[in-house]
PASEBA-1860 file (N, C-alpha, C; in nm, 3 decimals):
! residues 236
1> XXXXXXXX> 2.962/14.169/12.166/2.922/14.115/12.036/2.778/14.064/12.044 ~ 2.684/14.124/11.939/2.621/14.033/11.935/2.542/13.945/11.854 ~ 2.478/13.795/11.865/2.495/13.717/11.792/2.356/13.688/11.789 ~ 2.317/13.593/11.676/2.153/13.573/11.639/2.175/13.435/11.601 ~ 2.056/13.339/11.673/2.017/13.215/11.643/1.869/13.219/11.535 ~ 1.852/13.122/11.401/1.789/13.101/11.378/1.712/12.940/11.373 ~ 1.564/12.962/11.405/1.512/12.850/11.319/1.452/12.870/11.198 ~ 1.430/12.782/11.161/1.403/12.815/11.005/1.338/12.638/10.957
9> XXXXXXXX> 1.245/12.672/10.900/1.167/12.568/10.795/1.223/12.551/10.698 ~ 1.271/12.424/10.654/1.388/12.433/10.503/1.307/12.323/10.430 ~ 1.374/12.393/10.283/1.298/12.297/10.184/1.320/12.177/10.142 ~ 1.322/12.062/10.147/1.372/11.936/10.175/1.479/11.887/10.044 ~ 1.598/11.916/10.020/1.677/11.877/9.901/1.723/11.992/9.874 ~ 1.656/12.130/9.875/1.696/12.195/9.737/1.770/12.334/9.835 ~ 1.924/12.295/9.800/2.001/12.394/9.849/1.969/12.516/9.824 ~ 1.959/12.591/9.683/1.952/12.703/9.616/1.856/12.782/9.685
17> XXXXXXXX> 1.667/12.699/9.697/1.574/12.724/9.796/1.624/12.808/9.954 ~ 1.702/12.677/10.023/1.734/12.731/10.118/1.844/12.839/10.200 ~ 1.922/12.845/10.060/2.003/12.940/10.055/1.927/13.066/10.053 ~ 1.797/13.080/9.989/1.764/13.204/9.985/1.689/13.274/10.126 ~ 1.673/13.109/10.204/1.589/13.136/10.287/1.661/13.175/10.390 ~ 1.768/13.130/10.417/1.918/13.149/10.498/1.945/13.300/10.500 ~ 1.974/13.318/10.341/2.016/13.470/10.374/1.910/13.561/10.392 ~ 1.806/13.547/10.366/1.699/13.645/10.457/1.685/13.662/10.555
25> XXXXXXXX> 1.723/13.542/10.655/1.752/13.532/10.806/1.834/13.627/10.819 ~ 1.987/13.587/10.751/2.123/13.626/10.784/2.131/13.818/10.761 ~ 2.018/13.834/10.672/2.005/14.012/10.689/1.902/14.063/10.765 ~ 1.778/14.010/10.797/1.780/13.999/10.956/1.850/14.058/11.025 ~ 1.871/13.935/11.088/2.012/13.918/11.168/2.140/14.036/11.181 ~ 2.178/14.062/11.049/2.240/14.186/11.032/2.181/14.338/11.054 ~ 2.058/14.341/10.988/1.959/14.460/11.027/1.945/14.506/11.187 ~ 1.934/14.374/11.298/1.936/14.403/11.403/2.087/14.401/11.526
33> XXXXXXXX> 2.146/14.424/11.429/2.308/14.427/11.477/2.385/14.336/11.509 ~ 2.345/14.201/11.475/2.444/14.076/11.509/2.563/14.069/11.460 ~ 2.649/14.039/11.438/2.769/14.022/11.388/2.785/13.844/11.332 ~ 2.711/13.773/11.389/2.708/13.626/11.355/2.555/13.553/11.375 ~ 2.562/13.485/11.278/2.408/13.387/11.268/2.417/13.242/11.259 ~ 2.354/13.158/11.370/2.423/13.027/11.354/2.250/12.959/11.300 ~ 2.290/12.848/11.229/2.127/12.815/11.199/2.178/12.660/11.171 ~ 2.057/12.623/11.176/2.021/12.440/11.216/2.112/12.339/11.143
41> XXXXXXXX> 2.117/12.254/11.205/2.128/12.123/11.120/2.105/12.121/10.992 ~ 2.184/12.072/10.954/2.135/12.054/10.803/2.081/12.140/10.753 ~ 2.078/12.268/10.766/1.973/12.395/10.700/1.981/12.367/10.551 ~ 2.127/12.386/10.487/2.131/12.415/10.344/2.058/12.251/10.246 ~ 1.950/12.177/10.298/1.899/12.042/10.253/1.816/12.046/10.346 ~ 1.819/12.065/10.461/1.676/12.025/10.568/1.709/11.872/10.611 ~ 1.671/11.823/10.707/1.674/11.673/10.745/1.656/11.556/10.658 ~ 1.704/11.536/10.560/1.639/11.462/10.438/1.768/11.333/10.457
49> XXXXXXXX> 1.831/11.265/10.549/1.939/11.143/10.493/1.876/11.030/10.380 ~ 1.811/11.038/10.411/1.795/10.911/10.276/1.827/10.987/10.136 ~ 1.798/11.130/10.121/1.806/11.189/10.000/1.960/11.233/9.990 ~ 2.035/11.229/10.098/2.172/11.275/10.117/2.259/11.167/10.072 ~ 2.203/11.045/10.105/2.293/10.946/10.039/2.255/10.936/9.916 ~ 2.160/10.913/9.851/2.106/10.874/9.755/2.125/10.987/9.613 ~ 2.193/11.120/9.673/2.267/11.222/9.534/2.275/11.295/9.599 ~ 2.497/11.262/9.561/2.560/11.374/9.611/2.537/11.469/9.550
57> XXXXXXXX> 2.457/11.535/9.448/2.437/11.676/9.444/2.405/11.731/9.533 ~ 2.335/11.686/9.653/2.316/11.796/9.750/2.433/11.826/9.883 ~ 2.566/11.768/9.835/2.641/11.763/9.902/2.738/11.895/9.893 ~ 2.757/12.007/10.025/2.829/12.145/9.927/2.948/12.151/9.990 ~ 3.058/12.157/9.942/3.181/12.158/9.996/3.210/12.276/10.042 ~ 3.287/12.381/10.103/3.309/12.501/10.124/3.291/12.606/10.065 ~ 3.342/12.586/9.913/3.347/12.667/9.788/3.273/12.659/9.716 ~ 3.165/12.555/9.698/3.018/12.570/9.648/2.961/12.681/9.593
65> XXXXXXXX> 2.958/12.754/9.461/2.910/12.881/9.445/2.770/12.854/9.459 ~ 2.679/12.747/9.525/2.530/12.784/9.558/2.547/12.867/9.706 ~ 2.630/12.867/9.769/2.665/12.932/9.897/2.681/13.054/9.886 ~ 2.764/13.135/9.749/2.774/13.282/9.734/2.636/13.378/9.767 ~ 2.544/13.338/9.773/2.452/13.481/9.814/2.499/13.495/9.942 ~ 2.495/13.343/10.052/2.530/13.408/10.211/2.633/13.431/10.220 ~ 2.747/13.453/10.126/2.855/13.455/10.177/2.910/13.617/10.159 ~ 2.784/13.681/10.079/2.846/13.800/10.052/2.731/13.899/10.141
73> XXXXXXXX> 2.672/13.828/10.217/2.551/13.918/10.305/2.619/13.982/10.417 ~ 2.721/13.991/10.458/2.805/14.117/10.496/2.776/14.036/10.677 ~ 2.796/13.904/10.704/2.764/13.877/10.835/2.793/13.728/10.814 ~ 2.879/13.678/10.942/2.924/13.563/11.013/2.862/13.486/10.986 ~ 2.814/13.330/10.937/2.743/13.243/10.922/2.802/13.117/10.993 ~ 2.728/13.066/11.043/2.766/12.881/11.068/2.632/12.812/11.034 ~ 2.675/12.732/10.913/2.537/12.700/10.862/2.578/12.529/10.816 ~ 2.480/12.459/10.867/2.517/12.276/10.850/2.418/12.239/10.666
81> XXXXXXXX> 2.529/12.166/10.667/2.523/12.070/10.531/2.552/11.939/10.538 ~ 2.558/11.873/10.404/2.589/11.754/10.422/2.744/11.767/10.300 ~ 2.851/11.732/10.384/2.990/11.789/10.308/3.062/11.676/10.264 ~ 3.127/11.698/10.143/3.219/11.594/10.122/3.269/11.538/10.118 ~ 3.345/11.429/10.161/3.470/11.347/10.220/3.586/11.311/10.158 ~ 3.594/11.269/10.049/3.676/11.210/9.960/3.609/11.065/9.967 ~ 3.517/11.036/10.051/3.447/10.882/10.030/3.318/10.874/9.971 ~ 3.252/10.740/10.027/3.107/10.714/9.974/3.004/10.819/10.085
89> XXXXXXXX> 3.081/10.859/10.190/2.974/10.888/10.247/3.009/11.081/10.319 ~ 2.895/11.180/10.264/2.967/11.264/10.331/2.931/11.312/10.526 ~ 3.037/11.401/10.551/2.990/11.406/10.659/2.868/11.537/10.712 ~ 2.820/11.494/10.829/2.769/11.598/10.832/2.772/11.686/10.907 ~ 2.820/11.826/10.833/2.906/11.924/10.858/2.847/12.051/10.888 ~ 2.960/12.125/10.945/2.946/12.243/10.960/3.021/12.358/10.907 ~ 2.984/12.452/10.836/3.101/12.567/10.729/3.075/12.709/10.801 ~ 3.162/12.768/10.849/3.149/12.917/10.924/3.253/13.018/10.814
97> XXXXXXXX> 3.198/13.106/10.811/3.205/13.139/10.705/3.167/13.324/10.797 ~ 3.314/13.395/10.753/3.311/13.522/10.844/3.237/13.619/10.746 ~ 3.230/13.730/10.775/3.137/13.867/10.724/3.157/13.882/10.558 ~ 3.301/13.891/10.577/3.393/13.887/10.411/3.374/13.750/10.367 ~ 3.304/13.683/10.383/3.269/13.565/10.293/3.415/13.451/10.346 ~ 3.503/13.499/10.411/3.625/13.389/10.429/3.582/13.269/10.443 ~ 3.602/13.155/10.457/3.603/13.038/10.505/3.649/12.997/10.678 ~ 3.652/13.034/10.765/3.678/13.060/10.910/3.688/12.888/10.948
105> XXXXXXXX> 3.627/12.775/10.957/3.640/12.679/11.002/3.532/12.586/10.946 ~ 3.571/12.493/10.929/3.512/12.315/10.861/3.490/12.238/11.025 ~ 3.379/12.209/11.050/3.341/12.117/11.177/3.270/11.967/11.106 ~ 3.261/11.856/11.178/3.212/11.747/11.121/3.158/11.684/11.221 ~ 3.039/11.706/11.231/2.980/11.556/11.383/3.021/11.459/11.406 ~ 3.072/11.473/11.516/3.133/11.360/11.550/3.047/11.232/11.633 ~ 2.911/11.271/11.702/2.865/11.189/11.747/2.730/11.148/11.665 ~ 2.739/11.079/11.581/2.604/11.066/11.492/2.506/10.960/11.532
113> XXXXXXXX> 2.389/11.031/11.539/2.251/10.940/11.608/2.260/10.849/11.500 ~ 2.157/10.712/11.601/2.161/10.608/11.527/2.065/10.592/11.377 ~ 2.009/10.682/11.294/1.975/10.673/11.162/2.091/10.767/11.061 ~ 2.164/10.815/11.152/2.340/10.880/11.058/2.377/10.803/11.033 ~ 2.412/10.682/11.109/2.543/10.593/11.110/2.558/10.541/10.974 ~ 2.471/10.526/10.935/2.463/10.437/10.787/2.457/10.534/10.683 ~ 2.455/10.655/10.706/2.459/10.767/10.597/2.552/10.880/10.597 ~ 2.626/10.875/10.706/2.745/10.976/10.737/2.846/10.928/10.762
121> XXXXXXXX> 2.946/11.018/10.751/3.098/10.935/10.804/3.097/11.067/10.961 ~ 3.184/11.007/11.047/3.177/11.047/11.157/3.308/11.140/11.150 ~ 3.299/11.317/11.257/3.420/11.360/11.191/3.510/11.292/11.378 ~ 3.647/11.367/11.324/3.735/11.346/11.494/3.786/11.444/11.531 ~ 3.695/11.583/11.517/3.815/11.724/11.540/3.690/11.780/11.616 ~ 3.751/11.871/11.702/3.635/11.910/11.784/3.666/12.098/11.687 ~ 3.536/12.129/11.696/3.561/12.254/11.594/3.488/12.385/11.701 ~ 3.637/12.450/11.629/3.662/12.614/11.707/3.685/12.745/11.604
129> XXXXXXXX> 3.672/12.856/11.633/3.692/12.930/11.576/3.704/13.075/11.645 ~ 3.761/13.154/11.620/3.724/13.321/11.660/3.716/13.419/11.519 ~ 3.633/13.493/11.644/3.588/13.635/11.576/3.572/13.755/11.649 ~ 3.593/13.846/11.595/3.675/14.000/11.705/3.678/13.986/11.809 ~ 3.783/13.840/11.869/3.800/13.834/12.002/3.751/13.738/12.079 ~ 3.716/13.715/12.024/3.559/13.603/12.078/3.666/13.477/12.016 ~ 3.586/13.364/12.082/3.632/13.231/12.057/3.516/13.147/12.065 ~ 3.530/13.062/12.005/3.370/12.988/11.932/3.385/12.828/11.976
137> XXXXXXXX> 3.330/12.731/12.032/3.317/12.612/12.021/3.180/12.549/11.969 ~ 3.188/12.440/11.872/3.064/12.397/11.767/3.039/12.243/11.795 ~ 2.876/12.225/11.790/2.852/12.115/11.836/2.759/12.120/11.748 ~ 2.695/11.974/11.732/2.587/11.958/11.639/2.442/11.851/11.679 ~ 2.389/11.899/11.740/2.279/11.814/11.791/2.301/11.694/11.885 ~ 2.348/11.564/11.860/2.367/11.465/11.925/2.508/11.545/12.041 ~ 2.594/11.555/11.934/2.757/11.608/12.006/2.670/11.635/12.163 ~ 2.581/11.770/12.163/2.565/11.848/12.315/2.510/11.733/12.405
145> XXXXXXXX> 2.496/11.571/12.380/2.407/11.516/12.481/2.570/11.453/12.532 ~ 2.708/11.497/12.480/2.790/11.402/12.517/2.915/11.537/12.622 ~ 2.888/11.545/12.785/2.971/11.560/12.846/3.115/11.630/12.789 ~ 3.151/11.521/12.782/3.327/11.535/12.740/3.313/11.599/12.624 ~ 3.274/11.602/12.518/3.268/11.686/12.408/3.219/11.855/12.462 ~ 3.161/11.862/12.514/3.095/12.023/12.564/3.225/12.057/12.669 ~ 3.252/12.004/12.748/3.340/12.052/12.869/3.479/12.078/12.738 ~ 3.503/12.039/12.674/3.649/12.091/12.590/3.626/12.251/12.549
153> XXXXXXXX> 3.493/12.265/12.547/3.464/12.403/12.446/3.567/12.531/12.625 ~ 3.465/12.479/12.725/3.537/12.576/12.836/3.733/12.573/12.848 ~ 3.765/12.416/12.826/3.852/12.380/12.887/3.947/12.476/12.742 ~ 3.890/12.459/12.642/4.009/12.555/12.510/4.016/12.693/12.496 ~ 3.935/12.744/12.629/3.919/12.919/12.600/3.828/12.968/12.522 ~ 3.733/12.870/12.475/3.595/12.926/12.438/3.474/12.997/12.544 ~ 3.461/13.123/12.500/3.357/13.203/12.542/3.247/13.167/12.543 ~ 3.165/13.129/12.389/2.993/13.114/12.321/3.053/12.917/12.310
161> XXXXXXXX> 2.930/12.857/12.350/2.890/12.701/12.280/2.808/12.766/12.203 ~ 2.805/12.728/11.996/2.704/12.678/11.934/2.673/12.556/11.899 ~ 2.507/12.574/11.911/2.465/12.430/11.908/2.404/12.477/11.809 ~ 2.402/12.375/11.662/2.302/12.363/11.534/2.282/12.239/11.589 ~ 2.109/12.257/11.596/2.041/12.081/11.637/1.917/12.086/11.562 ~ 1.834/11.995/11.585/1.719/11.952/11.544/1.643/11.854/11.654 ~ 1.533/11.934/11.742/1.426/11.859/11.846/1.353/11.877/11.764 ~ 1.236/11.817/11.800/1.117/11.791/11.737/1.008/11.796/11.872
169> XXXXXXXX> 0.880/11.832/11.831/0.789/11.821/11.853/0.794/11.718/11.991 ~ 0.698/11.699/12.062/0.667/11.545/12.152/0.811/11.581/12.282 ~ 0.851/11.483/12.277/0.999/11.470/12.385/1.117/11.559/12.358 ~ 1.129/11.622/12.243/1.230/11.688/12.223/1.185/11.822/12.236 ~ 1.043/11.858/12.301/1.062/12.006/12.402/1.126/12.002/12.502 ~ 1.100/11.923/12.546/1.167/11.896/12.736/1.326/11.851/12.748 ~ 1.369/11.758/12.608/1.493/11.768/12.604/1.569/11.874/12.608 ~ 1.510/11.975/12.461/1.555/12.081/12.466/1.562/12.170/12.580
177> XXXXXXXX> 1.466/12.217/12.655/1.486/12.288/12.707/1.510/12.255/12.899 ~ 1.581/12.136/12.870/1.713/12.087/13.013/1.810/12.112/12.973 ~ 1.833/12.099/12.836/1.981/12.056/12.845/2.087/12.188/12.834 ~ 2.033/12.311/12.741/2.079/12.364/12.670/2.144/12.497/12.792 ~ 2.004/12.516/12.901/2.046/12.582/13.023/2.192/12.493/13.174 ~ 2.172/12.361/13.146/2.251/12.274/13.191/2.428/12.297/13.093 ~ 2.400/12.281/12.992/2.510/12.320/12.939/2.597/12.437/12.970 ~ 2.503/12.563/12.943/2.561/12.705/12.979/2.605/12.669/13.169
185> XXXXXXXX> 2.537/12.631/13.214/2.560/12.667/13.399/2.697/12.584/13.423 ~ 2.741/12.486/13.358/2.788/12.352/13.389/2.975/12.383/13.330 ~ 2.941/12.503/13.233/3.075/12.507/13.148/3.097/12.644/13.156 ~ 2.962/12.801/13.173/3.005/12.892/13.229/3.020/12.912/13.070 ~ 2.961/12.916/12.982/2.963/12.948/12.856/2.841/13.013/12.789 ~ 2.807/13.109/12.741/2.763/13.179/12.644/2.674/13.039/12.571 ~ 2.549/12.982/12.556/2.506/12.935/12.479/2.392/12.941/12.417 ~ 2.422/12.869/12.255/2.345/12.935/12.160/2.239/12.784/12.086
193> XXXXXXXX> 2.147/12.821/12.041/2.105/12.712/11.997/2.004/12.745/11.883 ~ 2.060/12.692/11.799/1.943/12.699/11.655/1.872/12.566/11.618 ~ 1.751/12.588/11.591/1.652/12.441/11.543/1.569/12.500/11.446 ~ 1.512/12.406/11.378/1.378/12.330/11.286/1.311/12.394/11.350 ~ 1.203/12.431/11.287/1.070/12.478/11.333/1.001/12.465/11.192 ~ 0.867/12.347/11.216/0.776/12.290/11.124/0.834/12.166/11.074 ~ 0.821/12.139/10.952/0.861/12.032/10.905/1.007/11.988/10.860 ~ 1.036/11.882/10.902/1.199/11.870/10.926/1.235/11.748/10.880
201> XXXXXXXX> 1.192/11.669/10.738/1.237/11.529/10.703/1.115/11.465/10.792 ~ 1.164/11.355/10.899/1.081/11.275/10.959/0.947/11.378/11.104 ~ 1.038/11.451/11.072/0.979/11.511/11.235/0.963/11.647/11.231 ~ 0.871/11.715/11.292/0.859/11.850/11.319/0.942/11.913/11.404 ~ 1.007/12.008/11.384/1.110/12.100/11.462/1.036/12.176/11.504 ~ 1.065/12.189/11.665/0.971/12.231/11.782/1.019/12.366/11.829 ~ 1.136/12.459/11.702/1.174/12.595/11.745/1.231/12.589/11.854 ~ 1.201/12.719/11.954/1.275/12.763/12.062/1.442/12.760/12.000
209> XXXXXXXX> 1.425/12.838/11.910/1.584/12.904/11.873/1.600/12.970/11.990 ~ 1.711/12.991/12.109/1.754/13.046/12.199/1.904/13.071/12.177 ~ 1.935/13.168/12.357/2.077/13.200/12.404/2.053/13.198/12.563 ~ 2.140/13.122/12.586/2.170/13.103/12.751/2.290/13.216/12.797 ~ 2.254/13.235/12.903/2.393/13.340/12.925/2.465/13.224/13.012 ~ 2.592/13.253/13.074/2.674/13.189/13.141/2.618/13.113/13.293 ~ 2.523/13.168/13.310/2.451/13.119/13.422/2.329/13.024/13.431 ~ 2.252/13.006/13.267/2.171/12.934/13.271/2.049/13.019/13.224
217> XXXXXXXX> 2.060/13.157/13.274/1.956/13.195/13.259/1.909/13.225/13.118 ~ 1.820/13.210/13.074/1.730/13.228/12.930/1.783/13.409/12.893 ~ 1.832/13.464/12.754/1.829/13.573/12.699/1.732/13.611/12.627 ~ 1.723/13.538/12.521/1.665/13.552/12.411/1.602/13.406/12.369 ~ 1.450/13.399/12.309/1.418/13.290/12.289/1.295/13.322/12.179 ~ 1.289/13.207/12.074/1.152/13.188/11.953/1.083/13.151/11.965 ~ 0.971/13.159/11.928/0.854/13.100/11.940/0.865/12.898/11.903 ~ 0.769/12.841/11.908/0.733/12.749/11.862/0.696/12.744/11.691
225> XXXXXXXX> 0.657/12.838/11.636/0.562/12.833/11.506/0.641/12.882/11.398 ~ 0.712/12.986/11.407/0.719/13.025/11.269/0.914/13.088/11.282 ~ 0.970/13.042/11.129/1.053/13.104/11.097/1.145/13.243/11.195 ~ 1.238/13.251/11.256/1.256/13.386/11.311/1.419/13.347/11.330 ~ 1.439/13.457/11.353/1.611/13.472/11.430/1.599/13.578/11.560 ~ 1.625/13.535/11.679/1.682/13.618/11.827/1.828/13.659/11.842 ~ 1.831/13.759/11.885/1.954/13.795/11.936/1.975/13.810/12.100 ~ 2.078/13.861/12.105/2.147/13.887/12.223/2.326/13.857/12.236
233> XXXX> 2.319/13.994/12.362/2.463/14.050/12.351/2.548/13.909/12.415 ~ 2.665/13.918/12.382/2.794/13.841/12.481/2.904/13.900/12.479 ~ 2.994/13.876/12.600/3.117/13.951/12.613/3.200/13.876/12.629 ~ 3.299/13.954/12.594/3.461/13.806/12.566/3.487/13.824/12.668
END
């Protein structure tokens, strides 16, 4: 199978915007034979929490018809939002969403950095999924700095870790690029990682959309600068 990470520059609030920008990736992505496209944090709003609390309109639940263009682009999506709860606060989520537009799995961060706390609700399910065979474990930026959360993805029969995150510029090159090869060597997993690249709410997203193979070693990797999606193969 194989699968494509994007980064992507998103427009700060306006779903519809980044929906369009999403599925241009996501046919991409399809054009060069992926079967699945995982893309950043918060893509469908961009890093914006103060604007996330402040109107739930930008909040999209699963069934959201601003979501129908990617859902009918004929390819796998895992794409982060800020999702609904039934409370004051939504969480911030993750919607995978298979080729046929299905609904495949709802993920919710569970470990939220300290400017979430006050704007998200925290989820408690660790989120999985498959696809032709394949088995999926999902993390969301903070989640991959926490051990015990990553080691479940090996320990449940997951093949690929995706990571939707957001580094930035400054310290979050060097974060990024320890951890993400540490992850793959450590759990023997397929890993994937999508980020920000340019402007990202408070901070610049420092790219390097990548894929680790099971050993650590680098597959596929983005530049620093501009918009793109990488691929590369994995085997169940």
């Amino acid at each position: 199978m194989r699968i494509a990470a994007a980064q992507l520059t998103c427009l700060p609030g306006d779903v519809p915007g980044n929906v369009r920008r999403i599925t241009a990736l996501a046919a991409s992505a399809r054009a060069q034979g992926a079967a699945l496209l995982v893309l950043p944090e918060l893509a469908l709003t961009g890093y914006v929490p103060d604007a996330l609390a402040a109107d739930p309109a930008l909040w999209t639940a699963p069934d959201d018809p601003r979501l129908d263009p990617l859902r009918s682009v004929g390819i796998a999506t895992v794409v982060g939002g800020a999702l609904p709860t039934g409370g004051p606060r939504p969480a911030l989520g993750t919607l995978v969403h298979g080729p046929d537009g299905a609904l495949l799995t709802v993920y919710r961060k569970q470990h939220l950095h300290r400017q979430e706390r006050a704007v998200f609700a925290a989820g408690d399910a660790d989120g999985r999924f498959a696809l032709d065979g394949v088995r999926f474990a999902l993390a969301t930026c903070f989640d991959n700095h926490h051990p015990a959360l990553v080691a479940r993805g090996a320990t449940d029969g997951c093949r690929v870790h995706l990571a939707s995150s957001l580094y930035g510029t400054g310290g979050g090159i060097a974060e990024r690029a320890a951890l993400y090869p540490e992850i793959a060597r450590t759990t023997g997993l397929f890993t994937v990682l999508a980020n920000h690249v340019g402007p990202a709410g408070p901070w610049t997203g420092c790219g390097g959309a990548a894929v680790w193979g099971p050993d650590g070693a680098l597959l596929a990797e983005a530049d620093d600068r501009t918009p793109a999606v990488v691929t590369a193969d994995v085997d169940a």
